[in-house]
C-alpha positions in Angstrom: 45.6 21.3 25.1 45.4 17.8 24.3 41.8 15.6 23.5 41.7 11.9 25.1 40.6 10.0 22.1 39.1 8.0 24.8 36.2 10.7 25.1 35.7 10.1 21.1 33.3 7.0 21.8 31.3 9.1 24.4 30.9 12.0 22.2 30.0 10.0 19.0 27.1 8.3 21.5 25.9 11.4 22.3 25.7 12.5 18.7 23.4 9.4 18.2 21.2 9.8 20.8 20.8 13.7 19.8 19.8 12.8 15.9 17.5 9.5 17.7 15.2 12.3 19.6 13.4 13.5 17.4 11.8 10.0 16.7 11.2 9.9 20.4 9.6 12.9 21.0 6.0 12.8 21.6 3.8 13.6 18.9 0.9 16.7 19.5 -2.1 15.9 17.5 -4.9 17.9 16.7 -8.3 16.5 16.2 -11.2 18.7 14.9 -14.1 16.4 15.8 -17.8 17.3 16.2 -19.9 18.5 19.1 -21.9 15.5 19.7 -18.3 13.3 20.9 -16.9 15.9 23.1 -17.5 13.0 26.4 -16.7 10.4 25.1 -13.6 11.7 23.2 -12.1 13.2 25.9 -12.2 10.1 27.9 -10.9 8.0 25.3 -7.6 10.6 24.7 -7.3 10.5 28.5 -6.8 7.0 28.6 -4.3 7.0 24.8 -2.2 9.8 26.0 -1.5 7.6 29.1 0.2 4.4 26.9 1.1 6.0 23.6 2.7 8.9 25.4 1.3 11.4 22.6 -0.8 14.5 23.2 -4.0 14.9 21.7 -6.1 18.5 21.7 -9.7 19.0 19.9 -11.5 21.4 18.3 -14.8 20.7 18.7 -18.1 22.1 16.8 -20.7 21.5 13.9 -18.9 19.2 11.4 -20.1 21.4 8.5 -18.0 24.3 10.0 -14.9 22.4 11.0 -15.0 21.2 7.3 -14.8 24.6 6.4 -11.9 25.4 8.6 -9.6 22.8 7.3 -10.4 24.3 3.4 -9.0 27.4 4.7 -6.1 26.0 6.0 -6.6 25.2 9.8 -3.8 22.7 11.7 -5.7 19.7 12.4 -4.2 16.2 11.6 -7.8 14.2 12.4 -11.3 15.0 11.0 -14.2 13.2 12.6 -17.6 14.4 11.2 -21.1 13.8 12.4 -22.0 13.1 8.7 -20.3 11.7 5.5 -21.2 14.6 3.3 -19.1 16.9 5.7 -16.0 14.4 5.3 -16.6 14.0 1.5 -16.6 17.5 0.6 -13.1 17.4 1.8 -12.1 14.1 0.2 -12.8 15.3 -3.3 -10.7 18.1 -2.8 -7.8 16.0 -1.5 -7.7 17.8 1.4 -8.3 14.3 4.0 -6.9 10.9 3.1 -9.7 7.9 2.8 -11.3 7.5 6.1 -13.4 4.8 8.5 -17.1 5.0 9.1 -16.7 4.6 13.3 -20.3 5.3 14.9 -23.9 5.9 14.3 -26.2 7.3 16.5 -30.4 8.3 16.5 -32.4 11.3 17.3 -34.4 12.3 19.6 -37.1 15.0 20.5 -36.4 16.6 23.8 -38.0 18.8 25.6 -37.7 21.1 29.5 -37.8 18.8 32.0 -41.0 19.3 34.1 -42.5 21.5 31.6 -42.9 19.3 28.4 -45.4 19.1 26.2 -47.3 15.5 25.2 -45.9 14.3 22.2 -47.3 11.4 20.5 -45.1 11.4 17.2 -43.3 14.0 14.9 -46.6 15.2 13.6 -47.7 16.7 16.4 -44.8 19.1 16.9 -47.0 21.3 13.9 -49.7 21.8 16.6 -50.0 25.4 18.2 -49.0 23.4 21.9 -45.1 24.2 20.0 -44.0 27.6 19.4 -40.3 27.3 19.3 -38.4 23.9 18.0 -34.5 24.6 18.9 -33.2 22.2 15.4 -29.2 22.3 14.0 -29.0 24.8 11.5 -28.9 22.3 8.3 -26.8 24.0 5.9 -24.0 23.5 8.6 -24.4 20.7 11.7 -25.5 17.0 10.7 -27.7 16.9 13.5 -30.3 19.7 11.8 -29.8 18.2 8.3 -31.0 15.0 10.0 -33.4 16.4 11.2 -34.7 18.3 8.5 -34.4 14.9 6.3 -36.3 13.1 9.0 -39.4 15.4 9.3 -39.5 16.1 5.4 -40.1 12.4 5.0 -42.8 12.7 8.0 -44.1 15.7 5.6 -44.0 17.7 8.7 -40.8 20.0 8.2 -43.0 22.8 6.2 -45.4 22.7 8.5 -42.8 23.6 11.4 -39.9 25.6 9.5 -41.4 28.9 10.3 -40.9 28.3 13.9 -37.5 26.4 14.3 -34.9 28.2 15.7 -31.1 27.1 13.3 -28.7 26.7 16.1 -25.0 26.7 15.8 -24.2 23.3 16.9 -26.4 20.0 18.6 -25.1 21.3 22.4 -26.5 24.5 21.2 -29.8 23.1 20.5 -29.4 21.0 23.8 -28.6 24.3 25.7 -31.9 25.9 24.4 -33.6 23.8 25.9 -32.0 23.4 29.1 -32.8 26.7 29.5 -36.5 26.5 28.2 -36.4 29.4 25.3 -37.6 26.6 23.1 -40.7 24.2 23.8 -38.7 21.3 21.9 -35.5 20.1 20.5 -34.1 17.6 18.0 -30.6 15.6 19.0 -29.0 12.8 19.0 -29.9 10.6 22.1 -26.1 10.7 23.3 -26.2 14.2 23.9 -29.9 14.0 26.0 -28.6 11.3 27.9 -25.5 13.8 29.1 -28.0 16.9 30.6 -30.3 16.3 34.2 -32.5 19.2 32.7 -34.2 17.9 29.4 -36.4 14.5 28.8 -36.7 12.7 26.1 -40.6 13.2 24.6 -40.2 11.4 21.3 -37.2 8.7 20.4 -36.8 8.2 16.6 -36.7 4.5 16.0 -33.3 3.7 13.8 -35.0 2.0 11.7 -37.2 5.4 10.6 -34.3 8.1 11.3 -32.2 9.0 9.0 -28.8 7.2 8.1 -26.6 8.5 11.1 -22.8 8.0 10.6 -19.8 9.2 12.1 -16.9 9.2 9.4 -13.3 9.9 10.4 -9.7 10.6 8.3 -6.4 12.0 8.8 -6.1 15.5 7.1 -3.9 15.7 4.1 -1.9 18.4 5.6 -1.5 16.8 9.1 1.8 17.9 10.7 1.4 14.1 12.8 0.3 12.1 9.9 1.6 9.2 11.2 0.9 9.5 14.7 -3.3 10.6 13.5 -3.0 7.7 11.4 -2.4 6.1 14.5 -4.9 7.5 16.8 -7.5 6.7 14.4 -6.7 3.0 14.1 -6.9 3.5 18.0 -10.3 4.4 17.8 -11.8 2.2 15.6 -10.4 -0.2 18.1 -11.6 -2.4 21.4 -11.2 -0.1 24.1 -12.3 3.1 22.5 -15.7 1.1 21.3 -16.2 -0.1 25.1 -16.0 4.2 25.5 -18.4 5.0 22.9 -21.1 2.3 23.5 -21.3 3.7 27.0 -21.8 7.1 25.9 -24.7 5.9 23.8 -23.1 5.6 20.9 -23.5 2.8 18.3 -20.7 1.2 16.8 -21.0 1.1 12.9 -20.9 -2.1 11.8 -23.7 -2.9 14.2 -26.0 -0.7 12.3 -28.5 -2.6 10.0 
């Protein structure tokens, strides 16, 4: 049986295109990204996956535990905390490249809606009228840390420590409230402006609250370094900002 070297120029083509796939294939990244920006990150990937053509899945939950989950070795390609420290104690173990401040945010006291308690400032949360305050647990989730920072400065966390109840992550604390087996809860506005069955009772001026920032870097291990790297620069961008600030959210360099 004889070969056409005609076919030769076909089959060499083919070769190419085979080894060029790879470098077409869509990339899968994986995001571990805290509670607080499930909304609006899920719209924003929504609208990337459509014009970069890659696919992008979260892990959401309190930044303090996702930390702890990339140390031990967890696939993510993209870290974005809730809180610098979080993001830090990675970066000085080399386990996430240098990374962007994106978003701040401020508290907020929330309580059941149509069963809340007057509140005229942080002090009064130490009055008997509160027996359960739903806070972040602050060893772990930024929003309880906050928190606790905020209210310690107040000199009212003492005062109120014996009867806060550590939740897992700030839609935990937002859930206890929801379903009133707290009198009051501390989160960040974005996530009371996302439930119909809380209202705000006290709002944490930013210029009192504690330094809120939202840090965010590809992981040194990333299988999709490149194509996090890219994502990232994607959210520090236009589009996703328009997608944040309607969530709530404040854009970084807008923070004074």
């Amino acid at each position: 049986m004889k070969m056409s070297f005609r076919s030769l120029p076909l089959l060499t083509s083919a070769l190419v295109l085979l080894v060029a796939l790879p470098s077409l294939r869509a990339a899968e990244i994986t995001v571990f990204a805290a509670s607080s920006l499930t909304e609006s990150l899920n719209e924003i990937a929504s609208a990337y996956q459509k014009t970069s053509g890659d696919k992008v899945t979260f892990n959401y939950g309190a930044s303090g535990i996702l930390a702890r989950q990339i140390e031990e070795g967890a696939p993510a390609d993209l870290f974005f905390s809730a809180d610098v420290k979080s993001l830090v104690q990675l970066r000085t173990k080399n386990l996430v490249h240098e990374g962007l401040y994106l978003l701040s945010n401020t508290l907020v006291v929330v309580e059941p809606k149509g069963h809340a308690i007057p509140l005229s400032s942080a002090a009064s949360l130490a009055t008997p009228a509160f027996g359960k305050i739903a806070v972040g647990e602050p060893a772990t989730v930024p929003v309880g840390n906050y928190a606790k920072e905020y209210l310690t400065r107040k000199n009212v966390w003492g005062a109120i420590s014996g009867k806060t109840v550590p939740c897992a992550n700030v839609r935990a604390v937002l859930a206890a409230v929801e379903t009133a087996n707290v009198d009051a809860g501390i989160v960040y506005r974005t996530d009371a402006a996302i439930s119909k069955k809380v209202e705000i009772a006290l709002e944490i001026p930013l210029s009192e609250g504690p330094n809120i920032v939202y840090p965010a870097a590809v992981v040194s291990a990333a299988k999709e370094p490149e194509a996090a790297q890219k994502f990232l620069t994607y959210l520090g961008g236009k589009e996703a900002s328009e997608v944040f600030v309607k969530h709530g959210f404040l854009i970084h360099s807008e923070k004074k």
